[in-house]
MIBABA-391422 format. One record per atom (N, C-alpha, C): residue number from 1; residue in three letters; atom name; x, y, z. Coordinates in nm, 4 decimals, m for minus. Atoms other than C-alpha are relative to their C-alpha. Example, Ala and Ser with C-alpha at 12.3 -4.5 7.8 and 13.67 -1.06 7.14 Angstrom:
BEGIN
{1 Ala N {0.0890 m0.1190 0.0000}},
{1 Ala CA {1.2300 m0.4500 0.7800}},
{1 Ala C {0.0900 0.1200 0.0000}},
{2 Ser N {m0.0820 m0.1190 m0.0060}},
{2 Ser CA {1.3670 m0.1060 0.7140}},
{2 Ser C {m0.0770 0.1090 0.0730}},
***
This chain:
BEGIN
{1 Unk N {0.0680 m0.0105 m0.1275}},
{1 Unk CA {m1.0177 3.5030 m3.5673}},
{1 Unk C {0.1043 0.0254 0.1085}},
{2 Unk N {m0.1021 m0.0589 m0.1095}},
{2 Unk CA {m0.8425 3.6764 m3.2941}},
{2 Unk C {m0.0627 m0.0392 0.1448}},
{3 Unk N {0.0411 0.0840 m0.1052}},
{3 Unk CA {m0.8206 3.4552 m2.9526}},
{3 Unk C {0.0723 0.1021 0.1270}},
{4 Unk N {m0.0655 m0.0723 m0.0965}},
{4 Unk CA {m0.7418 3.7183 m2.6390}},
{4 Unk C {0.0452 m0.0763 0.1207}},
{5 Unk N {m0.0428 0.0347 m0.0987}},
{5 Unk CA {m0.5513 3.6660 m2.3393}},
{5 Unk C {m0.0757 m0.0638 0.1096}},
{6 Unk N {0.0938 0.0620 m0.0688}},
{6 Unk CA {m0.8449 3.6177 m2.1361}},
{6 Unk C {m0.0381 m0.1168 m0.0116}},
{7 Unk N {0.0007 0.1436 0.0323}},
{7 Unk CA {m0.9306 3.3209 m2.3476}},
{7 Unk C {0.0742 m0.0915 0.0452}},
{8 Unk N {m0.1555 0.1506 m0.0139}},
{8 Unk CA {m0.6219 3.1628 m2.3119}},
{8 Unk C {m0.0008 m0.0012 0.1408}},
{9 Unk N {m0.0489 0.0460 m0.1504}},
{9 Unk CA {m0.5897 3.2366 m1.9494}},
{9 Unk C {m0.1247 m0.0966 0.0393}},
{10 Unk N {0.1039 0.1129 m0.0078}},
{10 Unk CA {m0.9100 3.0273 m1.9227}},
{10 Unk C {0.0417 m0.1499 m0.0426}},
{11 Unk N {m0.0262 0.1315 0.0650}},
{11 Unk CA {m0.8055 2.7555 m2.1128}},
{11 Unk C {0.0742 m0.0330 0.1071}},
{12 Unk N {m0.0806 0.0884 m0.0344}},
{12 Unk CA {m0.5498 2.7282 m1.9207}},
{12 Unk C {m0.0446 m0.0460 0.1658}},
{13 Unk N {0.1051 0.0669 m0.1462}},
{13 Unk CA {m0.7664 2.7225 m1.5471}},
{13 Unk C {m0.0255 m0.1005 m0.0440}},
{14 Unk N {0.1130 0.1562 m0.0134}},
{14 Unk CA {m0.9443 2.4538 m1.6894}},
{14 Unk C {0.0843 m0.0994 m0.0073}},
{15 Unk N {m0.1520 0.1205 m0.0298}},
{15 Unk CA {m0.5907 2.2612 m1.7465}},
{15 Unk C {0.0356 0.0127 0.1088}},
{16 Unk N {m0.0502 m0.0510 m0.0841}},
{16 Unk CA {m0.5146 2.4238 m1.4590}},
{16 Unk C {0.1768 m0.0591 0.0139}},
{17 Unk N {m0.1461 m0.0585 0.0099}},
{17 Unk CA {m0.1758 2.5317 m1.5698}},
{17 Unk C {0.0428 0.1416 0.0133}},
{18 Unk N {m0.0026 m0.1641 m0.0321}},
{18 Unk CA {m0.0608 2.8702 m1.4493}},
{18 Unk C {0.0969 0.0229 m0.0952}},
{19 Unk N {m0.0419 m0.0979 0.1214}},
{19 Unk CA {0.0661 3.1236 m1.7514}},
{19 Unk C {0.0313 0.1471 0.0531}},
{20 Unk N {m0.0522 m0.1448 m0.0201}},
{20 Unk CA {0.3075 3.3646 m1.7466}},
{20 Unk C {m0.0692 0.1180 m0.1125}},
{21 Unk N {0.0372 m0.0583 0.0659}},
{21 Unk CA {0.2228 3.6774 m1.9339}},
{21 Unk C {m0.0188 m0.0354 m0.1749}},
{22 Unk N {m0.0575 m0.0070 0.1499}},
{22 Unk CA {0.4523 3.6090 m2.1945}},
{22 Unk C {m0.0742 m0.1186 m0.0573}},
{23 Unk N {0.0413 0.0828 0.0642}},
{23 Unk CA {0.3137 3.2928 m2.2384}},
{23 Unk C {m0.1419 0.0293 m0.0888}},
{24 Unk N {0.0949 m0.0409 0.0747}},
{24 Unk CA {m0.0036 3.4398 m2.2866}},
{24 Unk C {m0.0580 0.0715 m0.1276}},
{25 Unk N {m0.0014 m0.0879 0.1683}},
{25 Unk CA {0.1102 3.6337 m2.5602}},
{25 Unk C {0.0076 m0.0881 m0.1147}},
{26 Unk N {m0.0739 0.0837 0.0526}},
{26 Unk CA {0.2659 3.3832 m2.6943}},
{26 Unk C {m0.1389 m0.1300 m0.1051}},
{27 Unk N {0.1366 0.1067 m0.0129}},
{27 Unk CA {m0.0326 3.0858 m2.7107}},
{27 Unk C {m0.1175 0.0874 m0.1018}},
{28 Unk N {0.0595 m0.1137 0.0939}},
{28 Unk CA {m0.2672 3.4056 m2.8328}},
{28 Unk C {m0.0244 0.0274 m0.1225}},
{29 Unk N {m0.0480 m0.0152 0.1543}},
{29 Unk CA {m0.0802 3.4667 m3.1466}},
{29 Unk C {m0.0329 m0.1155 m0.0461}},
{30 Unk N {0.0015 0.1265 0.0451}},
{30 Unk CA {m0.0331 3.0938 m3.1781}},
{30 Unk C {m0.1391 m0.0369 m0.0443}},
{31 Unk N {0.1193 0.0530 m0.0044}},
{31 Unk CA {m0.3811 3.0099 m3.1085}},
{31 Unk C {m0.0999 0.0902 m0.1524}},
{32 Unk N {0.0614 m0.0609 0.1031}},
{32 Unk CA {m0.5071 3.2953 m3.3339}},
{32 Unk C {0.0439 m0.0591 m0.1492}},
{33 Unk N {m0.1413 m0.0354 0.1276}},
{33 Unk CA {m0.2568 3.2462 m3.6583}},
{33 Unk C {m0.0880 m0.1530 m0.0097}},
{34 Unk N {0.1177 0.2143 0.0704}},
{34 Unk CA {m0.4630 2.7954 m3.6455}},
{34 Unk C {m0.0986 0.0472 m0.0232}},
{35 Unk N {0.1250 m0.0129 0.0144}},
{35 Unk CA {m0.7756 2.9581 m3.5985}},
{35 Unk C {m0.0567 0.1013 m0.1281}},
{36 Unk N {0.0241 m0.0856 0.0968}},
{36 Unk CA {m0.7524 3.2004 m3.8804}},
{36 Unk C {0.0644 m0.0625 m0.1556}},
{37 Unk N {0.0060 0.1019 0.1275}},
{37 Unk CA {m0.6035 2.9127 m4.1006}},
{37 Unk C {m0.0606 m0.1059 m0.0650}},
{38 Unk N {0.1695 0.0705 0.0277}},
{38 Unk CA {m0.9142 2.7044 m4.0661}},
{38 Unk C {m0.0450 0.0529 m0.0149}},
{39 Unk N {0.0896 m0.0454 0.0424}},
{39 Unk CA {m1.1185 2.9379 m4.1377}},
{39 Unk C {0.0436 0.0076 m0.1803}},
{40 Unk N {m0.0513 0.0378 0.1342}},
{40 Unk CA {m0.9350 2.9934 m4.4800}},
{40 Unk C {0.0059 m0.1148 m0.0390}},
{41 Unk N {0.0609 0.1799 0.0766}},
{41 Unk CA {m0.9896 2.5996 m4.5073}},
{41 Unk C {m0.1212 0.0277 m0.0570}},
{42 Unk N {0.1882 0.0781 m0.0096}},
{42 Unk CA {m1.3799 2.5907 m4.4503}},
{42 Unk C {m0.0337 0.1055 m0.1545}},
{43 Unk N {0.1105 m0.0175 0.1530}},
{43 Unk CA {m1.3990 2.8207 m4.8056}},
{43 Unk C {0.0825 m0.0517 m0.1076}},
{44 Unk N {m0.0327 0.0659 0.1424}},
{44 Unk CA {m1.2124 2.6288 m5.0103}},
{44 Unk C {m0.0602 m0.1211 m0.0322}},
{45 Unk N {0.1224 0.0844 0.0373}},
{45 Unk CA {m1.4569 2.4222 m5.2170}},
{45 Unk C {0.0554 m0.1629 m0.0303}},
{46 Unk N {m0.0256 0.0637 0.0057}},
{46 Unk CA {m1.4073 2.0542 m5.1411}},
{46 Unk C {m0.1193 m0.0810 m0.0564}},
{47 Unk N {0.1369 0.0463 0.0586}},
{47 Unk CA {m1.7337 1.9076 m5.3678}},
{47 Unk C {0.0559 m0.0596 m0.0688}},
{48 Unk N {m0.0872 0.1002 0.0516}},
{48 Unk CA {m1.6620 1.5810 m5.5084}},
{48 Unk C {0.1303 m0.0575 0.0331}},
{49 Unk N {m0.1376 0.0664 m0.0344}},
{49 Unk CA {m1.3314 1.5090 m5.3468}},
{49 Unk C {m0.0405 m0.0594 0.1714}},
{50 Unk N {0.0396 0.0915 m0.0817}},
{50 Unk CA {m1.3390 1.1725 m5.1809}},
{50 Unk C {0.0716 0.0143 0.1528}},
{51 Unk N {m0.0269 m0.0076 m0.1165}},
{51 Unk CA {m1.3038 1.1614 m4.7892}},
{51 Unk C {0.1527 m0.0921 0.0375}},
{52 Unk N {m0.1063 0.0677 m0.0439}},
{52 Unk CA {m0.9440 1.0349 m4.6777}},
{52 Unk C {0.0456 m0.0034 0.1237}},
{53 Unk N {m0.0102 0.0220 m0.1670}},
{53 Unk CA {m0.8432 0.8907 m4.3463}},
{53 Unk C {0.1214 m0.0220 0.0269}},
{54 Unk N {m0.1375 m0.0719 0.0327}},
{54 Unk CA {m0.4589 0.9158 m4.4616}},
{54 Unk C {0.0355 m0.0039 m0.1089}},
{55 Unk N {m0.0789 m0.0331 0.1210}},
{55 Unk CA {m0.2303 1.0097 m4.6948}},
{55 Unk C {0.0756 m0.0932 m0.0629}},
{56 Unk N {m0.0855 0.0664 0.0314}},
{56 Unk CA {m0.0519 0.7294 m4.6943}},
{56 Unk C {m0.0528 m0.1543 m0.0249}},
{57 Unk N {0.0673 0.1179 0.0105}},
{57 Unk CA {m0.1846 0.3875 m4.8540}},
{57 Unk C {0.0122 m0.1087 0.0521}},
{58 Unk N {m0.0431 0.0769 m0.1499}},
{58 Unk CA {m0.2026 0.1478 m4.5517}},
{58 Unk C {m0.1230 m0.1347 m0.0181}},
{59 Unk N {0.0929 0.0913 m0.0149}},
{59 Unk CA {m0.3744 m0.1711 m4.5393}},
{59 Unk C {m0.0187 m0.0800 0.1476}},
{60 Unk N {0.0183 0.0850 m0.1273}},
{60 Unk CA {m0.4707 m0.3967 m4.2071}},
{60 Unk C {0.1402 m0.1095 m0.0371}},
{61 Unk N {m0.1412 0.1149 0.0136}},
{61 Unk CA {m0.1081 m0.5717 m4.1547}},
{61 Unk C {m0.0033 m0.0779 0.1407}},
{62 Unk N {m0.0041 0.0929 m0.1264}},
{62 Unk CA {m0.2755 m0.7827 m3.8616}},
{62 Unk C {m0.0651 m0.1241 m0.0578}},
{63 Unk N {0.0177 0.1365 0.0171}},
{63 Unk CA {m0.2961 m1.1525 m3.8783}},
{63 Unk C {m0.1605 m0.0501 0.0102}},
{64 Unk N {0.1377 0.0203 0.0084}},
{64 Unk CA {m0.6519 m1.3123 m3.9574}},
{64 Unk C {m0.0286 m0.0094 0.1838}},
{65 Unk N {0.0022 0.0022 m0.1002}},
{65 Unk CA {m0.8098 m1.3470 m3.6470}},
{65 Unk C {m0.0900 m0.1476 m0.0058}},
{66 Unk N {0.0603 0.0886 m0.0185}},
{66 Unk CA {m0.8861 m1.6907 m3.5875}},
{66 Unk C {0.0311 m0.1066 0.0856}},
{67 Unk N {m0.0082 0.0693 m0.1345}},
{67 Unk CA {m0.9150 m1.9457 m3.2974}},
{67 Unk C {0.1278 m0.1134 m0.0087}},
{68 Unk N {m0.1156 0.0455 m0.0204}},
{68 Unk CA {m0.6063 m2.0910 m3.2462}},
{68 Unk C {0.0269 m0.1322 0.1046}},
{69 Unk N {0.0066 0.0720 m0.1362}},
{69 Unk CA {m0.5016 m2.3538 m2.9591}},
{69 Unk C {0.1130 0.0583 0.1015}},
{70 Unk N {m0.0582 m0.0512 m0.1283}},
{70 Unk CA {m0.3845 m2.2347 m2.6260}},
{70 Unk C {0.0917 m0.0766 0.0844}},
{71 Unk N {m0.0992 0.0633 m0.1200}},
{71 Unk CA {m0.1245 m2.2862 m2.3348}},
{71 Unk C {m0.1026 m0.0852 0.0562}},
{72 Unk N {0.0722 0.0272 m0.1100}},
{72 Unk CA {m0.3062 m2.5154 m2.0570}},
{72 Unk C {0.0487 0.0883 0.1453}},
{73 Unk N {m0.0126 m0.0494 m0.1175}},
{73 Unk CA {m0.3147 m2.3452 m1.7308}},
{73 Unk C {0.0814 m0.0904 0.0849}},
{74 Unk N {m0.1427 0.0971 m0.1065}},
{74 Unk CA {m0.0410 m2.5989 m1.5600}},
{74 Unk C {0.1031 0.0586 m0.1057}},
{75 Unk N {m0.1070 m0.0826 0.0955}},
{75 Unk CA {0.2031 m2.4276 m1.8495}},
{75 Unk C {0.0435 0.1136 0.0398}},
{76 Unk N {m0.0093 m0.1297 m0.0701}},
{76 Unk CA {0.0966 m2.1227 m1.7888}},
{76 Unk C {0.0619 0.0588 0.1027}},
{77 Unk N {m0.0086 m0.0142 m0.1561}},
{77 Unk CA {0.1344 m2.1168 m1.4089}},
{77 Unk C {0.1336 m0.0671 0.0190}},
{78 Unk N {m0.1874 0.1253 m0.0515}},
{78 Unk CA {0.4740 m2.3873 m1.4534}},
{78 Unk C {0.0994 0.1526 0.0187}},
{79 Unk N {m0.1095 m0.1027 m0.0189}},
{79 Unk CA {0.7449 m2.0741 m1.4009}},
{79 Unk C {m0.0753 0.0938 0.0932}},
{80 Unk N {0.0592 m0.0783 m0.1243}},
{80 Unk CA {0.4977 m1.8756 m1.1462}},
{80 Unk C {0.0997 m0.0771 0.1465}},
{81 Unk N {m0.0430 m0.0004 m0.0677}},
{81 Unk CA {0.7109 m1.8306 m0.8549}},
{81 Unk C {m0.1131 m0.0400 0.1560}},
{82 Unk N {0.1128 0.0692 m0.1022}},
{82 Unk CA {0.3436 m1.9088 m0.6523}},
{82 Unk C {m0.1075 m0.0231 m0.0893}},
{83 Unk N {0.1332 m0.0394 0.0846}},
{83 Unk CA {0.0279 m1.9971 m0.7611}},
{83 Unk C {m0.0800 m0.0771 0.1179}},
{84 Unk N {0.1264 0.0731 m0.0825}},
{84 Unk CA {m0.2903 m2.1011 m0.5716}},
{84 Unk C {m0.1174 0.0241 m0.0486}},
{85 Unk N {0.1186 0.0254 0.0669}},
{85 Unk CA {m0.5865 m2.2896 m0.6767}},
{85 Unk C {m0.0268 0.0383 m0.1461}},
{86 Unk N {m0.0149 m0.0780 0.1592}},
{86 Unk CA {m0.5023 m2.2135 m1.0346}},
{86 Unk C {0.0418 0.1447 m0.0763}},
{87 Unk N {m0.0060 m0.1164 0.0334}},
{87 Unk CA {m0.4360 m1.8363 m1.0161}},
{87 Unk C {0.1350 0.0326 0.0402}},
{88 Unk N {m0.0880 m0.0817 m0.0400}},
{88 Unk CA {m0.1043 m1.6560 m0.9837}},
{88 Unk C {0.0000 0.0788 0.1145}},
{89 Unk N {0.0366 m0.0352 m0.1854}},
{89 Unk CA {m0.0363 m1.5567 m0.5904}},
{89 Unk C {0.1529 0.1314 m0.0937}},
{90 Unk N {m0.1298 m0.1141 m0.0085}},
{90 Unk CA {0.1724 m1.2335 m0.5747}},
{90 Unk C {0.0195 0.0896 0.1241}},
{91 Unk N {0.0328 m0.0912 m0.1651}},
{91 Unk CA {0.2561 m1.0284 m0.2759}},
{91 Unk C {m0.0567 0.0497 0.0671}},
{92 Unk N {0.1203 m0.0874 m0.0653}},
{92 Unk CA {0.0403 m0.8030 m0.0830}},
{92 Unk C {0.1109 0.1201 m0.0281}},
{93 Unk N {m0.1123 m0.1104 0.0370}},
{93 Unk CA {0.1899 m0.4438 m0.1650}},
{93 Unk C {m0.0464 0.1118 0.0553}},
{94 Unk N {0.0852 m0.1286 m0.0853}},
{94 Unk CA {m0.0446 m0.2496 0.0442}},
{94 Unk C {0.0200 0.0050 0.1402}},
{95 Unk N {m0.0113 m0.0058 m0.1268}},
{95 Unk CA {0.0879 m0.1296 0.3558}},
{95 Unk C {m0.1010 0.0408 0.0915}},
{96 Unk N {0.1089 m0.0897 m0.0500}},
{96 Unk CA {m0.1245 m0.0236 0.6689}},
{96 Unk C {0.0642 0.1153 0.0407}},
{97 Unk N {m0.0398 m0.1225 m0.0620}},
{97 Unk CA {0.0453 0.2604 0.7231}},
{97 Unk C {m0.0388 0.1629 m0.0421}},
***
């Protein structure tokens, strides 16, 4: 499938990234050369071969998830340089200017 310049210069309005010519040549080819190697995917007959979500055999390497016991909020807040009424005070950082 052959993707023209026009295409691409679209694509790239909608990123709105401005493209030199060359680039356009460039992207074109590129863009054509993926789109004409998926298509040579979609006829090779994948019937019976199971769906894989990688290549590489990976299991969940995160810790059970279960309720634990927590800091108390006087812990928490002990090394806060401010705190008020229980919450962490921090500067104001919004000028009016």
């Amino acid at each position: 499938m052959r993707i023209s310049q026009e295409e691409v210069e679209h694509v790239g309005k909608l990123a709105r990234i401005h493209l030199t010519e060359e680039e356009k040549n460039a992207f074109s080819d590129q863009l054509s050369k993926i789109l004409t190697y998926m298509e040579e995917l979609n006829t090779v007959d994948t019937q019976g071969v199971d769906q894989m979500v990688t290549v590489v055999n990976q299991s969940n390497v995160l810790r059970a998830d279960e309720a634990r016991p927590s800091i108390s909020q006087k812990t928490a807040l002990g090394n806060a340089p401010a705190a008020i009424d229980g919450f962490f005070s921090v500067p104001k950082i919004i000028s009016d200017r």
